[in-house]
Backbone bond lengths (Angstrom), bond angles and torsions (degrees), N, CA, C in turn:
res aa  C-N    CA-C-N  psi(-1)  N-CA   C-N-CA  omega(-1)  CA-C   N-CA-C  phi
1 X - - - 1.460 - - 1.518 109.69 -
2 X 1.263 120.14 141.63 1.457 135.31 -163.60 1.299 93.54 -98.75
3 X 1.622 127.53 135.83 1.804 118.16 160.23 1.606 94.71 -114.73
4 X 1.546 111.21 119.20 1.474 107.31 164.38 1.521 118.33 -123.48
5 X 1.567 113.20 34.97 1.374 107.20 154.28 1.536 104.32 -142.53
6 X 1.531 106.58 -65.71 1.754 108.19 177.84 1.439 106.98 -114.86
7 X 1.087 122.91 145.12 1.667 127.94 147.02 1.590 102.19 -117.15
8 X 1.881 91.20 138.71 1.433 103.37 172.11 1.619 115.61 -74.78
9 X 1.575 92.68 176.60 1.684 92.07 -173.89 1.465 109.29 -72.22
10 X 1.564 132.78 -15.76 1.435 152.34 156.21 1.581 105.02 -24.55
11 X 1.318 87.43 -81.58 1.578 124.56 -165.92 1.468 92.77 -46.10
12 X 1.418 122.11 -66.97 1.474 128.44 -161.35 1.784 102.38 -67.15
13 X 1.239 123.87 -25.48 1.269 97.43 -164.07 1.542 102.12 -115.80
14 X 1.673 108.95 23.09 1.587 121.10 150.14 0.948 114.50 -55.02
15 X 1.862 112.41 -50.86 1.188 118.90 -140.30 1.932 107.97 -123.51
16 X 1.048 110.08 38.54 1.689 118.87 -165.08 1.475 75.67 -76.73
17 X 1.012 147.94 -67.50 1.413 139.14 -147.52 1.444 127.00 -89.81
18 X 1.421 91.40 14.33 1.621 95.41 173.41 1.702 118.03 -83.99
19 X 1.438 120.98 144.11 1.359 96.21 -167.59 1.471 112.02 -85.35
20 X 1.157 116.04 0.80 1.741 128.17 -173.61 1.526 119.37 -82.69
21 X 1.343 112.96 13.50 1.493 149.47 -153.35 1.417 108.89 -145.84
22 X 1.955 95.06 106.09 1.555 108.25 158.92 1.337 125.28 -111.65
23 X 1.368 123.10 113.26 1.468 121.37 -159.79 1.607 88.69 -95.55
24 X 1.658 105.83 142.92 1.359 115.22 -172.00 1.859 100.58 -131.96
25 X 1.339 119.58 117.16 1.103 128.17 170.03 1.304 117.52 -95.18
26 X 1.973 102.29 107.20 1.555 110.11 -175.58 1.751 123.53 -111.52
27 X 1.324 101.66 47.19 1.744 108.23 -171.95 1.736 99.45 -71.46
28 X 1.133 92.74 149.76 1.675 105.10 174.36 1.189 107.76 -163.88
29 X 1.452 134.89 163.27 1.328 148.31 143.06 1.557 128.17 -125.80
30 X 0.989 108.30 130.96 1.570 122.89 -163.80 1.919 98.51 -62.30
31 X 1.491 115.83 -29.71 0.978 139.83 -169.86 1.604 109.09 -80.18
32 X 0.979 110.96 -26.74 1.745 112.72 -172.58 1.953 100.31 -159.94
33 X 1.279 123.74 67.68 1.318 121.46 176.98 1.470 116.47 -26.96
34 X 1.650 128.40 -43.91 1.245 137.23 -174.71 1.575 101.85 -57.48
35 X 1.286 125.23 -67.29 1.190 149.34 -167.02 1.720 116.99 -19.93
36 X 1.313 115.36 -38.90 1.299 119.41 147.96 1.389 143.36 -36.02
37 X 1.363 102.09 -64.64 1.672 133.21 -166.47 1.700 88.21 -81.06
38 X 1.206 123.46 -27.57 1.854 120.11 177.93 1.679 117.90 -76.34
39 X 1.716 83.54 -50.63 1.630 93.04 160.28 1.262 138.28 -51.81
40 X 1.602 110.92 -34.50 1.324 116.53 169.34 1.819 112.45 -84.77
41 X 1.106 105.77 -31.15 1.756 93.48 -176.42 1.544 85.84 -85.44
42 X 0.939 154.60 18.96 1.959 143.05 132.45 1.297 120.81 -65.42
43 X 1.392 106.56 -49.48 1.323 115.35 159.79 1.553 119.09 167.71
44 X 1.865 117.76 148.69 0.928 134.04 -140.20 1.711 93.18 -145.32
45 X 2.001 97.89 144.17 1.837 74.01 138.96 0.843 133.84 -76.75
46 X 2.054 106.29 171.64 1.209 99.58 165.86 1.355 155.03 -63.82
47 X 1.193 129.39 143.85 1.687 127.43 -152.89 1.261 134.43 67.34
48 X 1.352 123.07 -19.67 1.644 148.91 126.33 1.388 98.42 31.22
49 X 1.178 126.98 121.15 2.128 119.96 146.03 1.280 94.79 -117.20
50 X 1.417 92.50 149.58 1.429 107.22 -177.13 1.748 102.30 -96.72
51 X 2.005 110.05 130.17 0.851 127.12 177.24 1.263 118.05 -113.69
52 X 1.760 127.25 106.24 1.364 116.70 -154.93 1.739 84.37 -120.14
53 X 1.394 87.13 152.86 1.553 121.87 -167.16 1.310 114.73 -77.87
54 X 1.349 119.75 -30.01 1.812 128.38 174.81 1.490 101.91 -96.36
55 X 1.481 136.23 9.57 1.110 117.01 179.12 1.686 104.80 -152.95
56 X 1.009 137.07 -51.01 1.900 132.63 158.21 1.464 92.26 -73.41
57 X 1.110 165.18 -75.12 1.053 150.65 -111.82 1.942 119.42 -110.35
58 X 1.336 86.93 -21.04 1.905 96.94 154.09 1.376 121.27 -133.38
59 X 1.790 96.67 164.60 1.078 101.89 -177.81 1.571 124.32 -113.38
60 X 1.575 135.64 172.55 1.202 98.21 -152.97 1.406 117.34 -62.64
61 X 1.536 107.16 176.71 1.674 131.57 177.13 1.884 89.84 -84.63
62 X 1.429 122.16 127.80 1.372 131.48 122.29 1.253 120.28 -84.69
63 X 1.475 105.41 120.17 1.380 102.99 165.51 1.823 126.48 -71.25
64 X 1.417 105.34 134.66 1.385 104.88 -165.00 1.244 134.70 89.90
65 X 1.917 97.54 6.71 1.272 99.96 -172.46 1.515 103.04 -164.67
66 X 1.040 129.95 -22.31 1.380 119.55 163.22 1.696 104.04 -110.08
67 X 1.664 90.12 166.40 1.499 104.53 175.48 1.941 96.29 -69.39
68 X 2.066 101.62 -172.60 1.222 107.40 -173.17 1.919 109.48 -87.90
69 X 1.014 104.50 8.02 1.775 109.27 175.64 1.731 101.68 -159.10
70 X 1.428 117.56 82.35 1.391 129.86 168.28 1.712 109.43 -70.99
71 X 0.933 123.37 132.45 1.531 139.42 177.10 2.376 92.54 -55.06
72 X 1.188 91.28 133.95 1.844 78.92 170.61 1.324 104.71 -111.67
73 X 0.933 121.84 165.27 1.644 151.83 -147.72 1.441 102.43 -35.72
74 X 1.188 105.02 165.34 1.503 97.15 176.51 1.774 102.15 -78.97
75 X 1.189 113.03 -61.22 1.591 115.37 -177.16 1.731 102.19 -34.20
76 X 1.494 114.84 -55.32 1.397 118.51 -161.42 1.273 103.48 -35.15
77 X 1.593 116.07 -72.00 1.155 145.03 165.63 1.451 104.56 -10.90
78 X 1.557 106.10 -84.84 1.409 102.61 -167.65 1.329 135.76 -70.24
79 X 1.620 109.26 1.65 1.656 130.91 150.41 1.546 103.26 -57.41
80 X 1.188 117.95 -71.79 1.619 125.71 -172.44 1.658 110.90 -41.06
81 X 1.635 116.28 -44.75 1.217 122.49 -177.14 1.524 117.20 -59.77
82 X 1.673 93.71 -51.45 1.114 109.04 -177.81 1.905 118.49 -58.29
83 X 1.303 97.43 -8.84 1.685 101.80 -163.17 1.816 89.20 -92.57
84 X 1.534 106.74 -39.16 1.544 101.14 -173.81 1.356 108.83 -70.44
85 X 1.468 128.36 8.39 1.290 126.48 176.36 1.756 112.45 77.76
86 X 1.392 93.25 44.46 1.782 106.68 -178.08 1.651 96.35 -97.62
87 X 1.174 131.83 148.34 1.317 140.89 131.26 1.575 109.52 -140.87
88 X 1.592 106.53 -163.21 1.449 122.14 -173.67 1.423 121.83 -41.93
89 X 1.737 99.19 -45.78 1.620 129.11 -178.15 1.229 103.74 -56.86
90 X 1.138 134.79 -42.15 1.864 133.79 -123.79 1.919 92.53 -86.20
91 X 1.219 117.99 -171.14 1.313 152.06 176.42 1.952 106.83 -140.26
92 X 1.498 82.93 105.39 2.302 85.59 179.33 2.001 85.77 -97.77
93 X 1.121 93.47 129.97 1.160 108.10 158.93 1.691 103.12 -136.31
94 X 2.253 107.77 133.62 1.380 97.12 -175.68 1.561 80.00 -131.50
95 X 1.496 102.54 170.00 1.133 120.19 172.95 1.750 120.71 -135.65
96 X 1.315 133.38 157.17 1.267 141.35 164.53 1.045 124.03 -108.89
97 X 1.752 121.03 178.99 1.112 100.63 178.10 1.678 128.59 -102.63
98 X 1.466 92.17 8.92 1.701 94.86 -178.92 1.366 96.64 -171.44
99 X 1.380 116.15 -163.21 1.365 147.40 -170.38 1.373 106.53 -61.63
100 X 1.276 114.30 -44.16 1.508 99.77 160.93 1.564 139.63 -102.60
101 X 1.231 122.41 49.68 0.992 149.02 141.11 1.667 118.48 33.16
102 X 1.669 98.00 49.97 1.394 107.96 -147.79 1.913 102.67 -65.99
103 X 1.143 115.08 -17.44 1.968 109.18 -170.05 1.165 86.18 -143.12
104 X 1.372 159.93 -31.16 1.303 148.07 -135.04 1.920 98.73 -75.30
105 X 1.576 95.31 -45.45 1.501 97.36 -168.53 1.517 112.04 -58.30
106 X 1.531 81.72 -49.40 2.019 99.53 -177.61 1.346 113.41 -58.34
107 X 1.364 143.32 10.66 1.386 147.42 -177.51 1.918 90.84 -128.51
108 X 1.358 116.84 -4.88 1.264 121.16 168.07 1.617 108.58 -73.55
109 X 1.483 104.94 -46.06 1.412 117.20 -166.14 1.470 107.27 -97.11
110 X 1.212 124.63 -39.87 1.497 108.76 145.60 1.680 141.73 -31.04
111 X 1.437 115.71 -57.09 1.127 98.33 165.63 1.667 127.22 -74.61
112 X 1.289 118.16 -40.26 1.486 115.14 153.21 1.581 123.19 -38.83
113 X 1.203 116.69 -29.03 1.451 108.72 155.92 1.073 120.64 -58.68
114 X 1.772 123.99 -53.61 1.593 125.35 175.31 1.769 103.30 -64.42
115 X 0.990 149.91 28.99 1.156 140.46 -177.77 1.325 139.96 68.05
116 X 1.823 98.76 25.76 1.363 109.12 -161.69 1.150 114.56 -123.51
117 X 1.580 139.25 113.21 1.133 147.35 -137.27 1.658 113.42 -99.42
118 X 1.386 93.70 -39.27 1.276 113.37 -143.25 2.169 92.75 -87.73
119 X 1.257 100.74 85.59 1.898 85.15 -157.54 1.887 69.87 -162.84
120 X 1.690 106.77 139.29 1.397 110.93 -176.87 1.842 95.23 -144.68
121 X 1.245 117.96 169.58 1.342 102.33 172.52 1.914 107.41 -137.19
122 X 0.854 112.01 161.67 1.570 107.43 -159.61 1.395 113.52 -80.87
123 X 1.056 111.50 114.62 1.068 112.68 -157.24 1.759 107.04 -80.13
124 X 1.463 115.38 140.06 1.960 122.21 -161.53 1.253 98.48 83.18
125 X 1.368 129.99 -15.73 1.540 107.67 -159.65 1.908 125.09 72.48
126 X 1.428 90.46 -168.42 1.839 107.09 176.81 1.319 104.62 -63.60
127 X 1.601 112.59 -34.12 1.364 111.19 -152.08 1.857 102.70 -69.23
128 X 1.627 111.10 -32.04 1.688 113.84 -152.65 1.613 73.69 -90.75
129 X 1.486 123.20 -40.47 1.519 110.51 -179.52 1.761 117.44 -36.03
130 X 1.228 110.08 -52.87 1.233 136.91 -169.94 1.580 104.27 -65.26
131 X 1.351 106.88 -55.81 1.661 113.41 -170.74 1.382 109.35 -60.33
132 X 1.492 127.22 -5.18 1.374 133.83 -156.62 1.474 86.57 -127.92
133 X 1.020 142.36 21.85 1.370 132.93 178.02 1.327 129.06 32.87
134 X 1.365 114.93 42.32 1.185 137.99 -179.13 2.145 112.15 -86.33
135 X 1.428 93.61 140.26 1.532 88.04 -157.61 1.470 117.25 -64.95
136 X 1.628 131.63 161.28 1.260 149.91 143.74 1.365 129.27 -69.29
137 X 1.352 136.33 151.41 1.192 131.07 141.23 1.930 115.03 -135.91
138 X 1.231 115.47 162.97 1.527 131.39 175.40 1.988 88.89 -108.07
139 X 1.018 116.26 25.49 1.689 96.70 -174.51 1.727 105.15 -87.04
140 X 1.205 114.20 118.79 1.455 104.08 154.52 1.606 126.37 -43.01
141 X 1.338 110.47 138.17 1.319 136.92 -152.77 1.594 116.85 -100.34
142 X 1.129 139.87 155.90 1.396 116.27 164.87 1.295 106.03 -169.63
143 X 1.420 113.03 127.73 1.685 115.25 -166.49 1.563 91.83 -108.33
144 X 1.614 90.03 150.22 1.863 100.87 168.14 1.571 96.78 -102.18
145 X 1.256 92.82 144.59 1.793 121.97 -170.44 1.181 90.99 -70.72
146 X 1.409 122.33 139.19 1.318 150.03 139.31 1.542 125.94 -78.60
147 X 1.302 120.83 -167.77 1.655 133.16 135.68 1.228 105.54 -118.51
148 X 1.461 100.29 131.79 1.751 99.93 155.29 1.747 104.91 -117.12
149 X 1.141 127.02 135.45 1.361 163.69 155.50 1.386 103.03 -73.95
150 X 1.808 111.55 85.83 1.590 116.64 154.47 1.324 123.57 -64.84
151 X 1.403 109.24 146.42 1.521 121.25 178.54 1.409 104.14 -129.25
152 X 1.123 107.51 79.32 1.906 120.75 176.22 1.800 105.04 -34.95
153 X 1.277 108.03 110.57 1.283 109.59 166.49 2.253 105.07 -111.57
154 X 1.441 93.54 94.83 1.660 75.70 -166.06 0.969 94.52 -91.93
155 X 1.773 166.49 -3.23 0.952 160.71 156.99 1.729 109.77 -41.93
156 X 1.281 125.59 -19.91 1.593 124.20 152.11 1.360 109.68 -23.60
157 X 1.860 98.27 -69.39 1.409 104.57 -150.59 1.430 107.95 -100.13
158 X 1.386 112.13 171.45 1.318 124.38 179.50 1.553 115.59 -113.12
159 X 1.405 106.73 121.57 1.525 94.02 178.44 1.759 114.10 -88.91
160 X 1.318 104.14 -179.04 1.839 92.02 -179.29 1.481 111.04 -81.23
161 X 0.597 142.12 -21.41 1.777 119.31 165.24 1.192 91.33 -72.35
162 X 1.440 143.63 -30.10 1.734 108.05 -177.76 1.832 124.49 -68.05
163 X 1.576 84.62 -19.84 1.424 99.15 159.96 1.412 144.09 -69.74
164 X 1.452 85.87 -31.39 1.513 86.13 170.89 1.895 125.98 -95.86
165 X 1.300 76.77 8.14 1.779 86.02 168.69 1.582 100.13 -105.85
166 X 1.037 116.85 -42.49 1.652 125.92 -170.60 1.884 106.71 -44.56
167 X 1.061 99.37 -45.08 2.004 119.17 -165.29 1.484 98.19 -83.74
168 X 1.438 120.56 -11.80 1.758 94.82 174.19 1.774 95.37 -128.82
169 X 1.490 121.07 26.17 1.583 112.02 172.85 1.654 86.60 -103.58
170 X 1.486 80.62 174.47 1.236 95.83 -160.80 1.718 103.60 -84.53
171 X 1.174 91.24 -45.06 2.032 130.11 -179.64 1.285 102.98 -54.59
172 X 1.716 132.81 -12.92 1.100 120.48 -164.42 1.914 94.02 -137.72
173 X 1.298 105.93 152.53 1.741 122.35 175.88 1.814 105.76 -106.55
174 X 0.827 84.81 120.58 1.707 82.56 150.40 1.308 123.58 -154.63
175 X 1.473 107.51 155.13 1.902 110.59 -138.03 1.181 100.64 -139.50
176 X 0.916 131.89 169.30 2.117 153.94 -154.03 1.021 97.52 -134.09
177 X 1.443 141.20 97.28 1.296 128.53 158.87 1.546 125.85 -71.25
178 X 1.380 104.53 0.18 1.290 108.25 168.16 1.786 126.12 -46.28
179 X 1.587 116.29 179.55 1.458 122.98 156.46 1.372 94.36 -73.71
180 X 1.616 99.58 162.49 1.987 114.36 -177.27 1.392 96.44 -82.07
181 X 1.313 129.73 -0.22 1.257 135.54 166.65 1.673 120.72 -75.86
182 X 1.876 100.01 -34.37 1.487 79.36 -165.53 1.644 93.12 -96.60
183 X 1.546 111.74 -20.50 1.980 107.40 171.99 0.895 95.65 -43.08
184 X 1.523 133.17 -65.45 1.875 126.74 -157.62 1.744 87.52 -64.55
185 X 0.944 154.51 28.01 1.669 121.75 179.39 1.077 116.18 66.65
186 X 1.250 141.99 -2.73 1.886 133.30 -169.64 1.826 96.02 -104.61
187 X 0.724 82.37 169.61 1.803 109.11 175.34 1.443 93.38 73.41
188 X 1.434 108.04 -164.24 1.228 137.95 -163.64 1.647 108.70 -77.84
189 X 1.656 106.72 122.64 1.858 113.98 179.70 1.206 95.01 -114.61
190 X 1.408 109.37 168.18 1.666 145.50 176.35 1.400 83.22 -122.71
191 X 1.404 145.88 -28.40 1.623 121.62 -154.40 1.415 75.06 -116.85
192 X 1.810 87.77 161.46 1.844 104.29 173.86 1.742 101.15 -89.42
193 X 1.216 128.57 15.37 1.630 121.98 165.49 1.192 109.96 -131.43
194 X 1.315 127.32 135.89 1.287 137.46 174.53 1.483 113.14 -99.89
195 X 1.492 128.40 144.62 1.337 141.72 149.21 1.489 88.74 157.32
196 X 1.723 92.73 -162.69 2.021 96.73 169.93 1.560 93.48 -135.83
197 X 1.201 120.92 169.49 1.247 160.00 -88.16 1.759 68.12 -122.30
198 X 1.619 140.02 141.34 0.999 144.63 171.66 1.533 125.82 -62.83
199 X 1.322 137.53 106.64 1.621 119.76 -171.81 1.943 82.59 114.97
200 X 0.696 115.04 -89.30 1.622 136.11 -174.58 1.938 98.75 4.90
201 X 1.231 118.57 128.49 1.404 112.66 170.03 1.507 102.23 -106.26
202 X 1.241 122.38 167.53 1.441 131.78 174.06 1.361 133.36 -84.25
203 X 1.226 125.75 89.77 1.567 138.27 171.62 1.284 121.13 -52.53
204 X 1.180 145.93 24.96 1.813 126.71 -135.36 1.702 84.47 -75.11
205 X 1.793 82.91 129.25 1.426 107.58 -176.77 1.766 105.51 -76.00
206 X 0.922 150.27 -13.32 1.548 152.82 138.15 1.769 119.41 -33.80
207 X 1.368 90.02 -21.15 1.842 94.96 -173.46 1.338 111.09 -66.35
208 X 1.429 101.85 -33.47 1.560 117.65 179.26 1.624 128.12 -69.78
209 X 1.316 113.08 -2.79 1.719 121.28 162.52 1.320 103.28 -128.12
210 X 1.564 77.23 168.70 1.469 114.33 -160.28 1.664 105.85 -92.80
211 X 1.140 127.50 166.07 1.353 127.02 -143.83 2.064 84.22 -89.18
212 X 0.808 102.58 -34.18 1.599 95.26 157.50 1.509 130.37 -40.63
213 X 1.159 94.75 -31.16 1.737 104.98 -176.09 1.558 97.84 96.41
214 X 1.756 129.24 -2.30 1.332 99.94 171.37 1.430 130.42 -104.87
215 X 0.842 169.37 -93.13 1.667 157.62 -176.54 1.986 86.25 -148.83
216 X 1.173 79.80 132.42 1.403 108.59 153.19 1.589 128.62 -19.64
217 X 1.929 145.52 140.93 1.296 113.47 -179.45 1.600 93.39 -83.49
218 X 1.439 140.84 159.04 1.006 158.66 -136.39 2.062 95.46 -98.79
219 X 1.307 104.86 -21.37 1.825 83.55 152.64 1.363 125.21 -107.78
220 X 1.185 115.36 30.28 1.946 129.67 177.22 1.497 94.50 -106.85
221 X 1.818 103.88 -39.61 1.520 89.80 171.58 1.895 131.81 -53.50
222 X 1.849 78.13 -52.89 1.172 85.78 -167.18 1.590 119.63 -63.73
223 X 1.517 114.86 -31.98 1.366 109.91 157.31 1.866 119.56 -67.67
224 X 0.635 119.56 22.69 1.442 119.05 -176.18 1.758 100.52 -128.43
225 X 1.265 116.66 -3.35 1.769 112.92 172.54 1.550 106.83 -133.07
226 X 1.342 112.42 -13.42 1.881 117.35 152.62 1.300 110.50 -59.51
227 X 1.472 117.48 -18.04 1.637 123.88 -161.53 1.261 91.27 -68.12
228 X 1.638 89.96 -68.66 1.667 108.56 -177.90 1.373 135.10 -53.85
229 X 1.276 106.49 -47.06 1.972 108.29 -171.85 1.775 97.18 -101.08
230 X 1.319 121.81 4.80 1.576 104.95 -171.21 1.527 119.70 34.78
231 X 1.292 118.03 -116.64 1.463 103.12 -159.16 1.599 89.46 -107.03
232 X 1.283 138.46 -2.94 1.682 128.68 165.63 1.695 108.84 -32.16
233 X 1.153 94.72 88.67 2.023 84.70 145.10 1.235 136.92 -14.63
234 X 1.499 151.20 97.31 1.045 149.78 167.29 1.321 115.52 -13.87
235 X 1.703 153.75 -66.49 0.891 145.71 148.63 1.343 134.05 -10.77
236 X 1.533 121.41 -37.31 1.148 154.15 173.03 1.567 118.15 -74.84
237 X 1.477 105.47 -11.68 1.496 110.84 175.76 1.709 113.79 -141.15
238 X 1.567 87.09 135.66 1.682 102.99 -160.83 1.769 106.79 -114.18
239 X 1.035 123.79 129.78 1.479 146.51 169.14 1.313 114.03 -99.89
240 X 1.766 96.51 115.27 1.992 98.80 155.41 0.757 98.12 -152.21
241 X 1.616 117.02 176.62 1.775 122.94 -175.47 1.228 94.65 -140.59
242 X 1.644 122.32 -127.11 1.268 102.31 -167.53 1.589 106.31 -97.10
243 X 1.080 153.91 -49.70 1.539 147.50 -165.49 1.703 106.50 -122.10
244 X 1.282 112.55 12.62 1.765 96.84 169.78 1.060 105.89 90.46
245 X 1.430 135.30 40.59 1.173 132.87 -153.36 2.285 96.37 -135.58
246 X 1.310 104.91 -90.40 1.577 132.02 163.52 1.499 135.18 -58.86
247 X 1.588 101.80 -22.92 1.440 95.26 153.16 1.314 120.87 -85.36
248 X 1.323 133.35 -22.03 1.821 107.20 140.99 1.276 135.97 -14.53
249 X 1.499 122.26 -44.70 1.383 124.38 170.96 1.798 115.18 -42.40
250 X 1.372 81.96 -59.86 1.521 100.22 -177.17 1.694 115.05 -44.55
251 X 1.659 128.58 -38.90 1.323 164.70 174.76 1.670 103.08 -52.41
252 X 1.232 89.59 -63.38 2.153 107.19 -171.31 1.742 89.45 -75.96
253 X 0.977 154.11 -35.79 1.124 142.41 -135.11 2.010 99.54 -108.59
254 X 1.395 89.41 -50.82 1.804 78.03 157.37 1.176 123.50 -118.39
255 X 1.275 110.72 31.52 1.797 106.15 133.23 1.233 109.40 -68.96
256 X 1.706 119.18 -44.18 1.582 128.93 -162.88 1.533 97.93 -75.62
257 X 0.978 114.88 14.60 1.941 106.04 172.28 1.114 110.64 -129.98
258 X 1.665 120.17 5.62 1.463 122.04 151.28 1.924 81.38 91.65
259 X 1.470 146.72 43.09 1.264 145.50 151.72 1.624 119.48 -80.97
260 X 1.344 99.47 -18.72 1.834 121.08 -168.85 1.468 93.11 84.55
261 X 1.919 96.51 -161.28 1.486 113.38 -162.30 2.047 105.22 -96.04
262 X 1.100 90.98 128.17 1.396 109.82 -175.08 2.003 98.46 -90.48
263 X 0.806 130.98 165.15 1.903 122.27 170.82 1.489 107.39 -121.91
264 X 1.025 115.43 163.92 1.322 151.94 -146.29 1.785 119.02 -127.23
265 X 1.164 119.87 91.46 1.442 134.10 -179.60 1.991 94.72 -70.43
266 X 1.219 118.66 87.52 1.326 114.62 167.71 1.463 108.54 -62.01
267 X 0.763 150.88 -64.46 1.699 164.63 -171.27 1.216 100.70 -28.51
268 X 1.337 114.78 -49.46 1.352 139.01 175.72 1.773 105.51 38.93
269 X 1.406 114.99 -165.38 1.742 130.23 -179.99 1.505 97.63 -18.85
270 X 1.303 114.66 -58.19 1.632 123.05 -157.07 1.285 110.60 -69.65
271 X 1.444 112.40 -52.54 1.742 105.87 170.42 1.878 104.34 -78.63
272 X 0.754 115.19 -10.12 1.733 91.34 173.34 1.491 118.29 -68.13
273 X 1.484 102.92 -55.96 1.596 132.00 172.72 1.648 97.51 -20.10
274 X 1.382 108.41 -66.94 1.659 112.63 -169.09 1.158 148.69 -10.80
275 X 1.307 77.30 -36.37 2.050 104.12 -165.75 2.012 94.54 -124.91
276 X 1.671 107.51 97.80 1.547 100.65 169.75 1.230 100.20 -31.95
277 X 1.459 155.24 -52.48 1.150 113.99 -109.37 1.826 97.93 -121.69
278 X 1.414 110.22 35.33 1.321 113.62 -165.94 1.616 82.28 -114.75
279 X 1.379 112.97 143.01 1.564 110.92 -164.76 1.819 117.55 -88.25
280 X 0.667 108.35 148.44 1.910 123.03 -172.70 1.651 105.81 -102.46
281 X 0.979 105.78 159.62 1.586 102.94 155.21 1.864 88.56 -160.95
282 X 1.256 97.60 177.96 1.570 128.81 175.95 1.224 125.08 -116.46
């Protein structure tokens, strides 16, 4: 059986020992970058590699020109995959550490960018893992190298001029996966400008789970993004928040309601900001 949006914590801890199965541990905090990579050498599941978000999972920062977490190369990428023992064959299953699901998704939409389908993410996270008393380990880990063979699907993503045509057609959505706190500018920034992106309606990527912390059943989704895009085509509607990180959620969640693939403005808040002269609102 193929998982290409969620596997439960059930499902996943049937199958820890299958060898067709790469479990990828993607905890991070925007708040303490280390904080991940500590968490996991404390403890992990089993067979687990740790996939950290400031270092496999972007590529470099130009200043003045990329957002604060740019996707890296396609090759880069598919060296890194290839090292965790990913190819065509495999099963990616990743996990986070909670409800907000800060990289887990975005390593969802990453490999579906390289052409790789077969990649699910755990659905509740560590935390429902945990609440179920499901086991730990501190064991060092060790994957046998593969090849993986990317298949660039760039129609995922959105670059910024597609954005900036996308937010004033009519034919096209584009959405804030932010809190309605950080679209308006209030609460807590990583960027030195606040608002969202002009035209842009509000997604808050949290809408999409359940007070459990796990995703939505897949027709709450789907009425809950009919709300939003009405009859727009999925293709036609683009998600970012602030650095390319959490509007993924938004991405996995109506795929997971059977809408197809919606794309993804990586550049997101941080590369828009760049240039005064790209318009803001509040």
């Amino acid at each position: 059986m193929t998982f290409t949006t969620l596997i439960s914590t059930n499902e996943l801890e049937q199958r820890l020992r299958d060898p067709h199965i790469v479990l990828l541990d993607a905890r991070f905090s925007l708040d303490d970058e280390g904080w991940g990579t500590s968490a996991y050498d404390e403890s992990h599941i089993s067979g687990s590699l740790r996939a950290d978000l400031s270092t496999h999972l972007s590529g470099p920062i130009i200043d003045g020109v990329t957002g604060r977490r740019p996707f890296p190369e396609p090759e880069a990428f598919a060296r890194q995959l290839s090292a965790w023992g990913i190819d065509s064959t495999t099963q990616v299953v990743v996990y986070d550490a909670d409800r907000g699901l800060m990289a887990a998704a975005r390593v969802w939409v990453m490999l579906r960018w390289l052409g790789h389908d077969a990649v699910a993410v755990l659905d509740g996270g560590l935390t429902a893992w945990l609440a179920e008393g499901r086991s730990m380990t501190a064991d060092a880990e060790h994957a046998t190298p593969r090849t993986f063979v990317p298949r660039v699907r760039d129609g995922l993503l959105a670059l910024i001029d597609e954005v900036d045509v996308a937010r004033v057609d009519p034919a096209c959505r584009v959405f804030d996966s932010r809190s309605e706190e950080g679209y308006h500018g209030l609460g807590k920034y990583y960027d030195p400008v606040k608002g969202h992106i002009a035209g842009a309606g509000l997604a808050e990527r949290t809408q999409v789970l359940s007070d459990d912390g796990r995703f939505l059943p897949p027709a709450e989704l789907r009425a809950h993004f009919e709300g939003l895009i009405g009859q727009t085509p999925p293709e036609q509607v683009i998600f970012y928040c602030g650095s390319g990180v959490t509007a993924a959620e938004n991405l996995l969640a109506m795929a997971h309601a059977g809408l197809g693939d919606a794309r993804m403005y990586v550049g997101s808040w941080s590369e828009w900001i760049l240039d005064p002269e790209r318009p803001i609102e509040l």
